[in-house]
C-alpha positions as CSV (number, residue, x, y, z in Angstrom):
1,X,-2.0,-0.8,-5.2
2,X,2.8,3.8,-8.2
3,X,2.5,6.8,-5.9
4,X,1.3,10.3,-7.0
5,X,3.4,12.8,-6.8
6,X,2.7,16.0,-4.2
7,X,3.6,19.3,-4.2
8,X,6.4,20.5,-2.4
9,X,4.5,22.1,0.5
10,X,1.4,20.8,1.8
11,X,-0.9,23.0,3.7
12,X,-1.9,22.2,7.3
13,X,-4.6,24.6,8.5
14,X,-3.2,27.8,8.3
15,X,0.2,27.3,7.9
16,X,2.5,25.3,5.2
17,X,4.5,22.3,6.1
18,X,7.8,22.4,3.5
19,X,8.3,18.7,2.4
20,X,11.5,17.2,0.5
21,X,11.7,17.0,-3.2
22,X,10.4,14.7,-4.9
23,X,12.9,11.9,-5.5
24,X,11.5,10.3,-8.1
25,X,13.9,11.3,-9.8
26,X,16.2,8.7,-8.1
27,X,13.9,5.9,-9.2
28,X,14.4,3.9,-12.5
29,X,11.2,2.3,-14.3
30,X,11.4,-1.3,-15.1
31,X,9.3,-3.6,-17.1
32,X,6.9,-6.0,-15.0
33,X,9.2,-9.2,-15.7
34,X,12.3,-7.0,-13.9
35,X,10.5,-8.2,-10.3
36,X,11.4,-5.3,-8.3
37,X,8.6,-4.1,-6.1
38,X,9.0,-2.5,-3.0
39,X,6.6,-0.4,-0.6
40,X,9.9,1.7,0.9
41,X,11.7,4.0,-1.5
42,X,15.0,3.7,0.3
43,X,15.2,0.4,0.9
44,X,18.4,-0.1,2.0
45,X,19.3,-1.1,5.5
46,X,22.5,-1.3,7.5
47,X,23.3,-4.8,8.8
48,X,24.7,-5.3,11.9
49,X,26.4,-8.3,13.9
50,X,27.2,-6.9,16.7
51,X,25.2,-8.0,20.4
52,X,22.9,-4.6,21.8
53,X,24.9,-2.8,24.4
54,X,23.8,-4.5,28.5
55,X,24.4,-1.8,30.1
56,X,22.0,-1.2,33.5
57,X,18.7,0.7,32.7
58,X,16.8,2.7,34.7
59,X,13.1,1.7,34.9
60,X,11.7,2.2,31.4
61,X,9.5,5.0,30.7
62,X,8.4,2.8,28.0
63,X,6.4,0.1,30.9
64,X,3.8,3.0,29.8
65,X,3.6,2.2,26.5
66,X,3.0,-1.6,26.5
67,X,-0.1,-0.6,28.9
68,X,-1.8,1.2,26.1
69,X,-4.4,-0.9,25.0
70,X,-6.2,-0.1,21.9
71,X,-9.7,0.5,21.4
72,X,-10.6,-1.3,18.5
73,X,-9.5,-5.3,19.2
74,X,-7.8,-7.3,16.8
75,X,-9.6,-10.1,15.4
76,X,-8.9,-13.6,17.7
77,X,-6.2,-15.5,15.9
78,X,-8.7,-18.4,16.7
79,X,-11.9,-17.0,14.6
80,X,-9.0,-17.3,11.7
81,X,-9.6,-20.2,9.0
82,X,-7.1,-19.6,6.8
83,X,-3.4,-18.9,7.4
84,X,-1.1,-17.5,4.2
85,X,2.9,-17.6,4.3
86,X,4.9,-16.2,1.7
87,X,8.7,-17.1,2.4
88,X,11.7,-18.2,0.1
89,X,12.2,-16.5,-2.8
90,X,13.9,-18.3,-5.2
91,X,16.1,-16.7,-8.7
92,X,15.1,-18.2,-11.9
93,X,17.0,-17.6,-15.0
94,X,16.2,-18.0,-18.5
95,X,17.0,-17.1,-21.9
96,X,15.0,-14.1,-22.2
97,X,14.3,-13.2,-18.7
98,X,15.3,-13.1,-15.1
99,X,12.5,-13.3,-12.3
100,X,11.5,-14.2,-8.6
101,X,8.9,-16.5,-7.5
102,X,8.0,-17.0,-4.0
103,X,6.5,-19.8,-2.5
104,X,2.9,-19.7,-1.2
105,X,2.0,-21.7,2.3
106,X,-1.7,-22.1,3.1
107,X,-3.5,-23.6,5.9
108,X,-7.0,-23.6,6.4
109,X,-10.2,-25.4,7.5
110,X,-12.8,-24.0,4.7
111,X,-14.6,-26.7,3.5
112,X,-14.4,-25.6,0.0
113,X,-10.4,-26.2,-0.3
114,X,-9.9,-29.8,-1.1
115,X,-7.3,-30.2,1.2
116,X,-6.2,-28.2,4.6
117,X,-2.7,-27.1,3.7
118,X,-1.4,-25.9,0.1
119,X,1.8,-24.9,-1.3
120,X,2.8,-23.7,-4.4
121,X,4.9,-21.1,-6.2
122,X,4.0,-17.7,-8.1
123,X,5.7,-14.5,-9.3
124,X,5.1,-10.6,-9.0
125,X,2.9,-11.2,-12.0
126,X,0.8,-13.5,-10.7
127,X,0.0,-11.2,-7.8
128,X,-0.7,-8.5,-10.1
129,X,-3.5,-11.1,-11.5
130,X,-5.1,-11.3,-8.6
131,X,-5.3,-8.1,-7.8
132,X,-6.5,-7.0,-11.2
133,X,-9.5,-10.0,-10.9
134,X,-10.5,-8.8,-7.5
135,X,-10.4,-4.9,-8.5
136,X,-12.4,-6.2,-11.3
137,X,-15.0,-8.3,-9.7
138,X,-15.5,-5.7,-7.2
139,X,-15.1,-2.3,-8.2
140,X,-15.9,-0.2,-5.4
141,X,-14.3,-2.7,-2.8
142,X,-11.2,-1.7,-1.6
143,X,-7.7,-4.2,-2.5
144,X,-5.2,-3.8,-0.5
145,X,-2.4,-2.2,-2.5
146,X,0.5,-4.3,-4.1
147,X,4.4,-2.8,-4.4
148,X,5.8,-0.8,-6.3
149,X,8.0,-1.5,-9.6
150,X,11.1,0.2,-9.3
151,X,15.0,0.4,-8.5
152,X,17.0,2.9,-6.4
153,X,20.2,4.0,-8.3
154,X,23.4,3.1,-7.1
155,X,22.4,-0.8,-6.3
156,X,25.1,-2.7,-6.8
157,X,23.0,-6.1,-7.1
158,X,20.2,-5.8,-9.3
159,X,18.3,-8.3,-6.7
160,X,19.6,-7.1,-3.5
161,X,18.4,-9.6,-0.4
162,X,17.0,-6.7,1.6
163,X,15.2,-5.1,-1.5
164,X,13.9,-8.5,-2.1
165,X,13.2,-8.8,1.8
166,X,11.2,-5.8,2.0
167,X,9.2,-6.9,-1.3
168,X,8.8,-10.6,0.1
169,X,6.9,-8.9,3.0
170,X,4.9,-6.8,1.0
171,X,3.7,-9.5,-0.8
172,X,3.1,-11.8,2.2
173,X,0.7,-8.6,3.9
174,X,-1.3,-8.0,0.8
175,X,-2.5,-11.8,0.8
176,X,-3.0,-11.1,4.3
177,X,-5.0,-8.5,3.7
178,X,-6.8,-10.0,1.4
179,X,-7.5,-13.5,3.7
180,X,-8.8,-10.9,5.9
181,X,-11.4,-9.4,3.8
182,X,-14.9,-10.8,4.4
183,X,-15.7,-11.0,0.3
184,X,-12.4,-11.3,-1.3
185,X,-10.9,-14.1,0.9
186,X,-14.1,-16.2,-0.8
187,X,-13.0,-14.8,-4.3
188,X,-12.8,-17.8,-6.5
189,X,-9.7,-16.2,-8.2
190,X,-8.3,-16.4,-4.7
191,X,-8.4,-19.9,-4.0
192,X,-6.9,-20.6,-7.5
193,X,-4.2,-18.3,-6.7
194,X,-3.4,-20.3,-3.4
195,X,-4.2,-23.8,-4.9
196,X,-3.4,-24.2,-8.0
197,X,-0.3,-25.5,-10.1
198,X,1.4,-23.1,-12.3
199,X,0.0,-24.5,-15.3
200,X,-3.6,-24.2,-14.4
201,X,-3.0,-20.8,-12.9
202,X,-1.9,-19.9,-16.8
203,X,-4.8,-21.7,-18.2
204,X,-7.2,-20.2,-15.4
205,X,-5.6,-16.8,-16.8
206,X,-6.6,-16.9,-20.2
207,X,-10.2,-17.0,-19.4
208,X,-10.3,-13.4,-18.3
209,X,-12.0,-10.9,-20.2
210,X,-10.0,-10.2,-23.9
211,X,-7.9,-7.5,-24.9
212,X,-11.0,-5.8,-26.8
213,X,-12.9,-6.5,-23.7
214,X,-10.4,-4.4,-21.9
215,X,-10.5,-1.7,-24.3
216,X,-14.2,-1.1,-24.6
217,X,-14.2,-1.1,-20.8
218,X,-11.5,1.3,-21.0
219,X,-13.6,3.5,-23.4
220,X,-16.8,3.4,-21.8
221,X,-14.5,4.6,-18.2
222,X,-13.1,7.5,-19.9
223,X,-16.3,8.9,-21.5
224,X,-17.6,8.1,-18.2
225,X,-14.9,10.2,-16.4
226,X,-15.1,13.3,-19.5
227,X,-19.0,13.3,-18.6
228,X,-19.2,13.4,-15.3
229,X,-21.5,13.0,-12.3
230,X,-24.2,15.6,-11.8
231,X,-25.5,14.7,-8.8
232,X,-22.9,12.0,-6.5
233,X,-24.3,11.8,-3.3
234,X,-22.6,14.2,-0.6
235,X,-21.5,11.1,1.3
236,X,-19.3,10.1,-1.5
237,X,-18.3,13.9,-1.9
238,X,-17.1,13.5,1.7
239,X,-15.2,10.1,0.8
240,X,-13.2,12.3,-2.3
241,X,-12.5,15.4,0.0
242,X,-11.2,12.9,2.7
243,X,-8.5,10.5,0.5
244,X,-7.0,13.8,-1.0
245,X,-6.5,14.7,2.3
246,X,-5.1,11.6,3.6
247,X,-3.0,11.6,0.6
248,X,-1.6,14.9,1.0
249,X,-0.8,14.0,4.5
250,X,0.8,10.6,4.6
251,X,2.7,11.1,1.2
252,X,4.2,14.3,3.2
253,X,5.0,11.9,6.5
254,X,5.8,9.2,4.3
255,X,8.8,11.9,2.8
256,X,9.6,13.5,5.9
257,X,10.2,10.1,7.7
258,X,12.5,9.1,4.4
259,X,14.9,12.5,5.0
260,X,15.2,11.8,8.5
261,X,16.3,7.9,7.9
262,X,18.8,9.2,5.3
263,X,20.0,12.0,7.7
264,X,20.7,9.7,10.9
265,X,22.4,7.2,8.1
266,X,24.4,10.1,7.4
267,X,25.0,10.9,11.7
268,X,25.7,7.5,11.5
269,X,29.2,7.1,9.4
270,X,30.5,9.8,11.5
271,X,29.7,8.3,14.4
272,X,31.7,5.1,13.3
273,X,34.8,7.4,12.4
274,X,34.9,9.2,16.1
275,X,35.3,6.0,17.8
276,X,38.6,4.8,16.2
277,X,39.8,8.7,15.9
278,X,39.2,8.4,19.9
279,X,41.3,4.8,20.3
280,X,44.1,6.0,18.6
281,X,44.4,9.6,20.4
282,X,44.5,7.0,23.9
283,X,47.8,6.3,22.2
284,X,49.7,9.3,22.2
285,X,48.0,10.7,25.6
286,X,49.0,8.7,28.2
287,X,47.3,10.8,31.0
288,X,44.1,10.9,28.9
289,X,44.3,7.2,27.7
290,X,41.7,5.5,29.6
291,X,39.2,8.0,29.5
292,X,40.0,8.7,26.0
293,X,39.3,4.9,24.9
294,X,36.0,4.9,27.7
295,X,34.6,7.8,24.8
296,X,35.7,5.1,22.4
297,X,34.1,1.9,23.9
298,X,30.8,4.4,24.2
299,X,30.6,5.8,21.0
300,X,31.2,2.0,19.5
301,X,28.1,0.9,21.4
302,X,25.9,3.9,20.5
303,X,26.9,3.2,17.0
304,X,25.4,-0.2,17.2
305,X,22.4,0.8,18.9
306,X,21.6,3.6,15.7
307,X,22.2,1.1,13.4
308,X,19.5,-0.7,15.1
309,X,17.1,1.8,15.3
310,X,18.0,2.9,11.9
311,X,16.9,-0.3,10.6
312,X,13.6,-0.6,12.4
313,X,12.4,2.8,10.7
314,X,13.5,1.2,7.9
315,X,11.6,-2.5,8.6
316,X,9.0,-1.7,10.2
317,X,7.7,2.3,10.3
318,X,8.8,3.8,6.4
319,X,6.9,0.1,4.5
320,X,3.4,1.2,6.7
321,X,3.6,4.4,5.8
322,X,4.7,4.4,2.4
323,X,2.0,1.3,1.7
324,X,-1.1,4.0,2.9
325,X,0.2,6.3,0.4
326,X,-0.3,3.6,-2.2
327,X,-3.8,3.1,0.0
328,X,-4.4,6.4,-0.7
329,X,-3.7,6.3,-4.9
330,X,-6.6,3.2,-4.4
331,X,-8.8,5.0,-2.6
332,X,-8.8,8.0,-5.8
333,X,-9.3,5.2,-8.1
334,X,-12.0,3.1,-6.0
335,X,-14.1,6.7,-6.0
336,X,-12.9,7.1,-9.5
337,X,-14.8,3.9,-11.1
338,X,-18.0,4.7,-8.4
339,X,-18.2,8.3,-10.1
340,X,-18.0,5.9,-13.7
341,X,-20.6,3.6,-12.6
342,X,-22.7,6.4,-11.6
343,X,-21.6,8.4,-14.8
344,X,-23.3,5.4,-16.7
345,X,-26.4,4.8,-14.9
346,X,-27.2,8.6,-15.0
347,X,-26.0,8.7,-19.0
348,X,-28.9,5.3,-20.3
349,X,-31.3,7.5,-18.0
350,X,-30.6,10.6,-20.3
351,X,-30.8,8.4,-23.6
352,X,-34.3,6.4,-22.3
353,X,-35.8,9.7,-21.9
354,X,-34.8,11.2,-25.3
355,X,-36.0,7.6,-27.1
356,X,-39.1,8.2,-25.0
357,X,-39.3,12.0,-26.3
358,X,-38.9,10.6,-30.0
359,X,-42.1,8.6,-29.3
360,X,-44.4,10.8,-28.3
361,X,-43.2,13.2,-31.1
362,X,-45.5,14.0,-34.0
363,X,-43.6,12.4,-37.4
364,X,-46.5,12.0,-39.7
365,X,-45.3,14.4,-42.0
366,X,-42.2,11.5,-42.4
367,X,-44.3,9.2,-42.6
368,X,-46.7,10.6,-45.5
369,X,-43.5,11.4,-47.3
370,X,-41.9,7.9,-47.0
371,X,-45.8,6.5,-48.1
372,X,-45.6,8.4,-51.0
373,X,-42.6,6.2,-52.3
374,X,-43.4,3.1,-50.9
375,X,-47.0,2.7,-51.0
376,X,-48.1,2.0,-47.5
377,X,-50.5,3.7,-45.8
378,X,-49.5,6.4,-42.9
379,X,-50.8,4.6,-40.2
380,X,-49.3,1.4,-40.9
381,X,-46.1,3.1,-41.0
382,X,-46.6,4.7,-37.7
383,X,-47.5,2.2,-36.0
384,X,-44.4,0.1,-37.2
385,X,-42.3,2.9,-35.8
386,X,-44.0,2.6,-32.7
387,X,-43.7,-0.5,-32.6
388,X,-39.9,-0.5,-32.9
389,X,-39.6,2.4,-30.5
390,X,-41.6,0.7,-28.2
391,X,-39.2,-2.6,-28.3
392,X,-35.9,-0.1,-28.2
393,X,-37.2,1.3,-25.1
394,X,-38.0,-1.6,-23.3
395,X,-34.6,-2.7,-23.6
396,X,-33.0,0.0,-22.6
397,X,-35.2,0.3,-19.4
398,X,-33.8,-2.9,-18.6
399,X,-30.3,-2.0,-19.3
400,X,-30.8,1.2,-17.0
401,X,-32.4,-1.5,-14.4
402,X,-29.0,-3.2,-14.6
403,X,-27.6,-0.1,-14.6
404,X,-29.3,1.2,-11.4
405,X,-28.8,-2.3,-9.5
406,X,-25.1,-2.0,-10.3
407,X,-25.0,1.6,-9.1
408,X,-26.9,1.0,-5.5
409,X,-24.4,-2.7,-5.5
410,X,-21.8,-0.3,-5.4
411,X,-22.6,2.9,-3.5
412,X,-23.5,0.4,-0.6
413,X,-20.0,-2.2,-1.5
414,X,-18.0,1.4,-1.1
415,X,-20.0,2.3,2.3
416,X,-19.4,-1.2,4.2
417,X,-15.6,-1.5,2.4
418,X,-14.6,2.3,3.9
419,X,-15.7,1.9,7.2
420,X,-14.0,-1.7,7.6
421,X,-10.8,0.2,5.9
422,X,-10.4,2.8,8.0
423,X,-10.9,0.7,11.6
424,X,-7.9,-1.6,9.5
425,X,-5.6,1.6,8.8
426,X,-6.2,3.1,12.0
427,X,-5.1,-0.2,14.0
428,X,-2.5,-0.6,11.3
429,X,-0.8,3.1,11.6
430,X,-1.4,3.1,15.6
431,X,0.3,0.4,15.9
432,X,3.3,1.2,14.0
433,X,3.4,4.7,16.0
434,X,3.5,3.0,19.3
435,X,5.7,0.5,17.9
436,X,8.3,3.4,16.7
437,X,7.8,5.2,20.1
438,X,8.7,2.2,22.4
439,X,11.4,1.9,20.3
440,X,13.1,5.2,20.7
441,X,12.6,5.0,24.1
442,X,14.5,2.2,24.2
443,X,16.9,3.6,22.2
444,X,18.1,6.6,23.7
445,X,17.4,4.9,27.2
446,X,20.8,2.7,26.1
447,X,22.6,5.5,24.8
448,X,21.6,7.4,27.9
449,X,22.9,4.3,30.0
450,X,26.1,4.0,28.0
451,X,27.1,7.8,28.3
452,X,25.8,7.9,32.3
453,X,27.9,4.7,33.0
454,X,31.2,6.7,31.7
455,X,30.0,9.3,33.9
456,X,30.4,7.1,36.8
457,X,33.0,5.9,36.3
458,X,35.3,9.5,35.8
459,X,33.5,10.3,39.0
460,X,35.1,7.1,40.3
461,X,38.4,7.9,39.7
462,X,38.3,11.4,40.1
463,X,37.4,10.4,43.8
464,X,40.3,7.9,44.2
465,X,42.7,10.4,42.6
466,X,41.7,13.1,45.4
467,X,42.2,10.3,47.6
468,X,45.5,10.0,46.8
469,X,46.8,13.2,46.7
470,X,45.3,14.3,50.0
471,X,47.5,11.1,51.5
């Protein structure tokens, strides 16, 4: 679960918050086999091989942080009873197509999996499956969104190993999401996913609804969505005014956090041309040549330290946020098919009462003029008409039974699903804020260290100089 796109300033109260341009223009569409999904739009990250900088710290404000403790516990790793891994990515090529499959690790002690531990392979389509099953199965449950399909210009490899990094752990949190989920982690189209071989995947595939199937479905959701709902519940009112919300303010985060990644990228490069500019000015100052290559040695370590923390926003803050906008595109389209189910409950409660209203409406002056040509009495005609009525209506109040099970099915699905979502996004985005914070502090508290130790030692021989020109 691609994106919408926001306006260019998002109000806050009583002000406006400016947010970049949309860069969707940067983005190329592919076709599904093309196996490029990512949560982060700029997925690039800077490598580095050089060891973090040892200078001496100062006690670490950040001691505070790992205190916190948050209110809502994570679930014990030991109530867990199934474990899925989604690790080496392999490149397949064929004659009409170039794709990615991943391998799938299970482990579990359900007593409905033959076996405790599985393994086997599948592709971004095979996710999508799922996805589509479970959305399908349950339509007012929530599915945890899948990545995106698209590729940054300017990539010199058209499967870059940290585009297909950040996709592999995509992949590998939406079937943990999903493991996770009270109802859809006993989905049967879950356990084929995990168990099965690639040919009985495809066959288990074909049994899915048709493509006329589809399309009537398709038909009755949009005439559900042109009719409306007249009376949704304010509850689910409440549910609609909250995701636009939440989508208006994470997809403004989500691009704010993007320009400032690209921005220290940017401080970055000019960072790594001050160092060497600094080592070769030690050469033609020879009064100023050891503090001149101290700047040097400190502007090299800082530089490693950015890169670092460049490419933990990049790992581990920009994927969370940018995979709760895409929570927030399901969230529309969960309220969405609610408002259709509702839409078609409330429309075979419109057409029972006008078949009922046809019943109880006087047609003997159709009936005498159909006699006349036919030769049957009035009455007998009347009664056949009733008769038929009668019949038409029954089954339609059993359809609108069906109709009105499916309806309360849902309304109380959506209730349970939101609350458990919202505990899971809270813990989810909490965590990655505290996670960010620790790390700046750790970050500039090694910069700090790196340019205070520099300090020292100028202060150093400042003092011995002084020494030595008193003597």
């Amino acid at each position: 679960m691609s994106a919408s796109v926001v306006d260019n300033t998002v109000s806050s109260g009583n002000s406006s918050v400016a947010i970049p341009t949309d860069i969707s223009g940067q983005i190329l569409d592919l076709d599904e086999d093309d196996e490029l999904e990512v949560f982060s739009k700029d997925t690039s990250t800077t490598q580095t091989d050089g060891s973090s900088f040892n200078a001496s710290m100062q006690t670490s404000p950040a001691s505070m942080i790992n205190q916190y403790k948050f209110e809502e516990e994570e679930e014990d790793a030991d109530t867990k009873d199934i474990f899925v891994t989604v690790d080496n990515p392999e490149s397949h090529v064929t004659a009409i197509e170039t794709y990615i499959t991943y391998r799938v690790e299970t482990k579990t002690t359900r007593s409905e999996f033959d076996s405790s531990e599985f393994e086997v392979r599948r592709r971004y389509q095979d996710f999508l499956w799922l996805k589509g099953r479970l959305e399908e199965a349950h339509p007012t449950l929530i599915v945890h969104p899948l990545p995106e399909k698209f590729v940054m210009k300017g990539m010199v490899e058209r499967f870059n190993e940290d585009f297909i990094e950040t996709r592999r752990r995509a992949l590998h949190k939406f079937l943990n999401k999903i493991a996770e989920h009270p109802i859809f982690s006993s989905s049967e189209d879950f356990k084929i996913f995990l168990t099965a071989g690639s040919g009985e995947l495809t066959s288990h595939k074909k049994q899915g609804p048709g493509f006329l199937s589809r399309m009537g479905e398709t038909v009755k959701a949009v005439a559900a969505a042109v009719r409306g709902v007249r009376n949704r519940p304010q509850e689910f009112t409440d549910m609609q005014e909250y995701a636009e919300a939440f989508s208006q303010k994470i997809s403004s985060l989500d691009k704010v956090t993007q320009r400032i990644v690209r921005e220290q990228k940017e401080y970055l490069e000019e960072l790594k041309e001050c160092g060497p500019t600094y080592a070769l000015w030690s050469q033609s100052e020879q009064e100023l040549a050891e503090p001149l290559k101290n700047v040097a040695g400190c502007v090299d370590n800082c530089c490693k330290e950015t890169e670092e923390q460049v490419k933990h926003l990049n790992d581990h803050l920009i994927p969370v946020l940018h995979e709760y906008v895409l929570c927030a595109d399901t969230l529309k389209a969960v309220l969405r098919r609610r408002d259709n189910i509702q839409a078609d409950f409330e429309g075979k409660t419109e057409a029972l009462a006008t078949k009922k209203a046809d019943r109880d409406a006087d047609s003997k002056v159709l009936s005498l003029a159909w006699d006349s040509l036919v030769g049957r009495s009035p009455e007998e005609v009347k009664q056949q008409k009733q008769q038929k009525l009668k019949g038409e209506i029954k089954e339609m109040r059993d359809e609108l039974d069906k109709a009105e099970d499916r309806l309360e099915w849902a309304n109380n699905a959506l209730k349970t699903d939101w609350t458990r979502w919202q505990k899971v996004m809270r813990t989810d985005l909490r965590s990655a804020f505290i996670d960010t914070a620790e790390r700046n502090v750790s970050y500039y508290e090694k910069c700090l260290a790196v340019w205070e130790s520099f300090l020292q030692s100028q202060r150093t021989d400042a003092e011995g100089n002084g020494k030595v020109d008193s003597s």
